[in-house]
N, C-alpha and C positions, 0 to 999 in steps of 0.2 A: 176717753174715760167718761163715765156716769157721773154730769153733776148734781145728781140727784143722792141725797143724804139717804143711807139705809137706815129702813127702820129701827134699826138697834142705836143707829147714831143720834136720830130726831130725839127718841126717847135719854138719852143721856143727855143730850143740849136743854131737853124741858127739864128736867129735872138740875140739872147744873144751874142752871139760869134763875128756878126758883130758891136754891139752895145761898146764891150768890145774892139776890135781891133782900131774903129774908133775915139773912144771918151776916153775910159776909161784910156787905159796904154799909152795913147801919156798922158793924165795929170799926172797918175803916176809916169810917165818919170821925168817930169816937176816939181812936187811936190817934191820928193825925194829928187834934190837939193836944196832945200829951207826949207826942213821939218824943222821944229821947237817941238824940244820934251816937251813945254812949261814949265811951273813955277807950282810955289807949290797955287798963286793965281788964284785959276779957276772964278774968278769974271772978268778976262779980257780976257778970251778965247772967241772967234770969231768963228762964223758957216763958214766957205770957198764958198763964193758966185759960184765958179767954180764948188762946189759939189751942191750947188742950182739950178742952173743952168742946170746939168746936171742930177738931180731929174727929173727936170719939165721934159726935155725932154723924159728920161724911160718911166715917167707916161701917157705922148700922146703917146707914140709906144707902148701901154700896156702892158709893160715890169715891172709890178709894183704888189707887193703882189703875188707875185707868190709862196708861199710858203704854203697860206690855201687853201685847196679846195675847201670849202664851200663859196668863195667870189670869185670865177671864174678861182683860181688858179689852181695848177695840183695836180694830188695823190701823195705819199710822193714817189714813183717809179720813178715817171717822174720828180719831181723837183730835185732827187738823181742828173741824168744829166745834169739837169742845172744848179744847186748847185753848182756841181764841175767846174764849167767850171766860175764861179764866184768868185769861191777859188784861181785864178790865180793873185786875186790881193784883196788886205787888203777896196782897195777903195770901189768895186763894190756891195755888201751886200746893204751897205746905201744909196747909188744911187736908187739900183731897191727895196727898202724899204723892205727889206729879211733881217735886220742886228739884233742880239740880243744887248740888252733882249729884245726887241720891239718887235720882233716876237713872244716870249714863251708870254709874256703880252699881245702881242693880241688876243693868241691860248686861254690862260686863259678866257677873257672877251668875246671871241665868243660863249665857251662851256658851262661857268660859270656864265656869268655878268647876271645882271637882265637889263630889257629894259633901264633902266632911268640909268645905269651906260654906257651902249653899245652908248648910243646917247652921253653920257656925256665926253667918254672918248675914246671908242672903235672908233669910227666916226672918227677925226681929227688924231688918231694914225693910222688908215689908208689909210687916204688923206694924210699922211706926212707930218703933220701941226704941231706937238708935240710931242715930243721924251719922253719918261718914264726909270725909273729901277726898279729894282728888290730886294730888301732889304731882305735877310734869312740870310747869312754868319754874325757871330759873333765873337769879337775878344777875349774873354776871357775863351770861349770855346771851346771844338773840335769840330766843325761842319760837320762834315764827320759825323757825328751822330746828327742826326738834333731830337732827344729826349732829347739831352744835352741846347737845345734851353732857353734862359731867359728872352728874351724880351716878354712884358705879352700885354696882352687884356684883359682888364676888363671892365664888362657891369656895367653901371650906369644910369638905367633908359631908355631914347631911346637913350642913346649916348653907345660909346665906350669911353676906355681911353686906349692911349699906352704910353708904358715906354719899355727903352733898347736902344742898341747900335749895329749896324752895321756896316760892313765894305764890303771893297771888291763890293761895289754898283754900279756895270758899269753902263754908261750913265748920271749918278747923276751930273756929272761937265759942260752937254751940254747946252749950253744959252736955246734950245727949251724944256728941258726935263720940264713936267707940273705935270707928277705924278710918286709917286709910290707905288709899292706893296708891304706892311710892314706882316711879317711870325711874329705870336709871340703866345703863349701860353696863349689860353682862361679857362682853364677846367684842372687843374693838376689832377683833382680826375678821370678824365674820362679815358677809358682804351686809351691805349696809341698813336693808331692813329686816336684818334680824340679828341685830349687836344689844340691841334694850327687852327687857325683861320688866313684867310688872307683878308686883310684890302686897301682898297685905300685909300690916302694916298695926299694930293695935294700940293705939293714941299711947295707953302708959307703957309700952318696950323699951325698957333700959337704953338709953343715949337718945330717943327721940324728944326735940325741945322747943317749945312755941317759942320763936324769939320777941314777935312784937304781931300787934296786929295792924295792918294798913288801913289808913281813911281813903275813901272813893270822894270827890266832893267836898270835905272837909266831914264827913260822917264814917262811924266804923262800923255801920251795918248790924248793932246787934240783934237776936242773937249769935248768929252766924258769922260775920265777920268772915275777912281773909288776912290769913297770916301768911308768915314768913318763918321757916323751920327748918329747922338741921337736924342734921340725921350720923350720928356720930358710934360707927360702928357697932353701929343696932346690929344684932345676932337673933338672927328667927330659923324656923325648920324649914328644910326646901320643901316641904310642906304647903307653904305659905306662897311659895311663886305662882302666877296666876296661869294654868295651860302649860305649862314648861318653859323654861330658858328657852327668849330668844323672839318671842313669839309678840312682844309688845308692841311693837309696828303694827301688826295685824288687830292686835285688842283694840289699838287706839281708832284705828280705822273703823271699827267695826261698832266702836262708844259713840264718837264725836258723830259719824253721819247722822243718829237718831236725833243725839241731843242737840245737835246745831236747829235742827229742825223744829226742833220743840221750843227752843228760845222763837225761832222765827214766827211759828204758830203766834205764841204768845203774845209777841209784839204787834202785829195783825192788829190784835183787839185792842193793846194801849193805843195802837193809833184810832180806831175806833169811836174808843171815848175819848179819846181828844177829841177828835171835830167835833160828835156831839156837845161839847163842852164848847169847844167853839164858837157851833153854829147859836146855840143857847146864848151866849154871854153876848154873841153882834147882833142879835134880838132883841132880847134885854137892853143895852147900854147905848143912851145916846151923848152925840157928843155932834158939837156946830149945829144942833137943830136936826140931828139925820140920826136913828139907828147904826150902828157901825156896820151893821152886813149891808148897808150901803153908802158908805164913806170906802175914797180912794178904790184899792182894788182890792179885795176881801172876798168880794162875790168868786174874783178868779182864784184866789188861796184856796175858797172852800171847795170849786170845783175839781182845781188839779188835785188838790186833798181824796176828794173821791175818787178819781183817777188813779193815781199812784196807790191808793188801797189797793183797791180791784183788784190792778195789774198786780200786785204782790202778792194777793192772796192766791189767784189764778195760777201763779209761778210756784207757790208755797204747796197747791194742791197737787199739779202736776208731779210735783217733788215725792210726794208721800204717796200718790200714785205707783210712781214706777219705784219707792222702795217695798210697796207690798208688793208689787207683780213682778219685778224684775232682781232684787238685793239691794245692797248698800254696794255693791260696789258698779252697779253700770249706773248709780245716781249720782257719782261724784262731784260731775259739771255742776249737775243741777242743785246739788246742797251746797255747794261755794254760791252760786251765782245768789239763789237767797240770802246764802249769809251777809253776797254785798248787799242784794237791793233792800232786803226789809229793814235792817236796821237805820238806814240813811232814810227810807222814807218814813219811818216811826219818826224818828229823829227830828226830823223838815217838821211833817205835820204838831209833832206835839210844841214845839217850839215856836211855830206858827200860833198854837192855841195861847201859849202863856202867853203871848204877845199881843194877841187881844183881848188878855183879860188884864195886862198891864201890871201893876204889881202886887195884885192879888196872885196871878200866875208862877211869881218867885216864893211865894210864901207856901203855909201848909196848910191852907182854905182851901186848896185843890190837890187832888192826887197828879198835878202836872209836873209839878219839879221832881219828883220821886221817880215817876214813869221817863221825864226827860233821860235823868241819872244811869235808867237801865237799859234804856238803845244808845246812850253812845256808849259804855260800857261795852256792848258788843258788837262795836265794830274794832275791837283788839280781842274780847275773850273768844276763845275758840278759835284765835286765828285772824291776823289782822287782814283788813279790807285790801290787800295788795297782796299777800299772798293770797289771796283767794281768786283776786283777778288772773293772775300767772297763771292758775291751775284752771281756772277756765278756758284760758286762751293756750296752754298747751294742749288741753284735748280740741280746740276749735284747730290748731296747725293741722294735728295728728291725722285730721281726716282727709287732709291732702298728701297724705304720707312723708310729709316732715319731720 
């Protein structure tokens, strides 16, 4: 591969970059004092007119969807770069309309939706006009095995009916979120990856019900939040099933490779600015008569820090490499294997960082405990770090014909 940025890509990075400097982290600044980790009532959470506001403006500097290609955005190569370089703050995703699950739900409905679902839903989720989630995770089973799945679809005539319960439904608490996409089990008799069906789903359908929404951290994330939601003989038109009965196996497949990737991008750059922060703050601060970037072993934190980047980033490009030149499905290894290394090495390094900035680093004078929150967060979302290893190390047998 060409580690050299195409020009289409340089020019997206200068302009994200300045877009990020001028606007985004002076309100980051600003916000972090005032964050509010909200209540267990997501009926009175509020969209932040400041992140309105600075929507509209992304979207007139064309800074907006950048994440499909087929809607004038970049290859998964080029948006690698400007991914990361939007990983430097929790805010900017939702700004430049790049933030999950809104993105794997759009990827779905461009590749998958039929016309009359693309106008009905795909349209406004990509004007930023309505925000969506994602409904598969289940609480009374192990979902890291998504054949252990309960929630059903059944056909009655030209309607569907679903039943089941969800959790873990990012977006679900957003005032704008309008729809979502319900995983459940159409076909137990059918061979195994094709028994589940995936369904839209329109936030107010008769028996759909936010039960509560979950804290991450002791925070419930507003405005988006994830809930926990049941699904109580909701009746929609098979209309509504996403590709046809059966076919959900394949949609998830074809969702998750992107979007794991795009979390992975992301974190890239919160590790990022953590060492800069790091390196910054054992400059800065001395302690016994020494600066701390030389007290103890610090010098070594910051070098393997740059290290484990690197190498993650290297791994993170390769990935998006072979999904533009090759598909989503001969990149399988390689989106597991990121999903384990980036988030354990965001993880290390950022946690490394608040650790030399001591208890400044716990508090919200830094965008470090926030960024900690979201790499370990995803070594379970999308797939915990042990099934990922399994499916690595199944395709590593398989090539000895095991």
């Amino acid at each position: 591969m060409n580690f050299n940025h195409s020009a289409k890509a340089l020019d997206y990075m200068q302009r994200v970059q300045r877009f990020m400097d001028e606007h985004i982290f002076p309100l980051e600044s600003e916000m972090m004092q005032t964050y509010d980790h909200g209540n267990a009532d997501w009926t009175t959470w509020k969209q932040d007119e400041r992140i309105e506001a600075l929507k509209a403006k992304a979207k007139a500097e064309g800074l907006w969807n950048l994440f499909l290609p087929d809607v004038g955005g970049l290859s998964n190569t080029e948006y690698a770069a400007v991914a990361e370089i939007t990983g430097h703050s929790l805010l900017a995703p939702e700004i430049f309309n790049c933030n999950a699950p809104d993105t794997g739900n759009m990827e779905v409905l461009w590749k998958y939706g039929s016309e009359a679902q693309k106008e009905q839903w795909l349209k406004p989720l990509l004007d930023g006009t309505i925000r969506s989630a994602f409904c598969m995770t289940e609480p009374d089973v192990a979902s890291s095995d998504a054949t252990n799945m309960q929630a059903t679809i059944t056909q009655d005539g030209n309607d569907v009916i679903l039943n089941g319960r969800k959790w873990w439904s990012t977006g679900i608490g957003h005032p704008h979120c309008r729809v979502l996409i319900f995983m459940g089990l159409s076909d137990p008799t059918a061979h195994k990856y094709q028994q589940h069906s995936m369904v839209l789903v329109p936030i107010d359908a008769a028996g759909v019900k936010i039960e509560r929404m979950l804290p991450v951290f002791g925070g419930y994330e507003p405005p988006f939040g994830h809930g926990e939601v049941s699904f109580k003989n909701v009746r929609l038109p098979k209309e509504n099933v996403i590709a046809g009965l059966g076919r959900g196996f394949e949609i998830a497949q074809g969702r998750l490779g992107p979007g794991r990737i795009h979390h992975c991008m992301r974190l890239i750059g919160a590790a990022e600015r953590a060492l800069k922060l790091m390196i910054e703050r054992s400059m800065s601060r001395v302690a016994f008569g020494k600066p701390l970037v030389n007290l103890g072993g610090n010098r070594d934190i910051i070098a393997n820090a740059r290290i484990d980047i690197n190498m993650a980033r290297l791994l993170v490009l390769q990935t998006a490499f072979k999904l533009d030149t090759e598909g989503v499905m001969s990149a399988i290894s390689e989106v597991s294997q990121i999903k384990v290394v980036v988030p354990n090495v965001a993880a290390r390094v950022i946690d490394q960082a608040m650790q030399i900035h001591g208890g400044q680093g716990m508090s919200n004078d830094t965008p470090l405990a926030a960024l900690y929150a979201y790499a370990r967060i995803l070594r379970l979302a999308d797939g915990p770090d042990e099934v990922h290893r399994g499916l690595v190390a199944k395709w590593e047998v398989a090539k000895y014909g095991k």
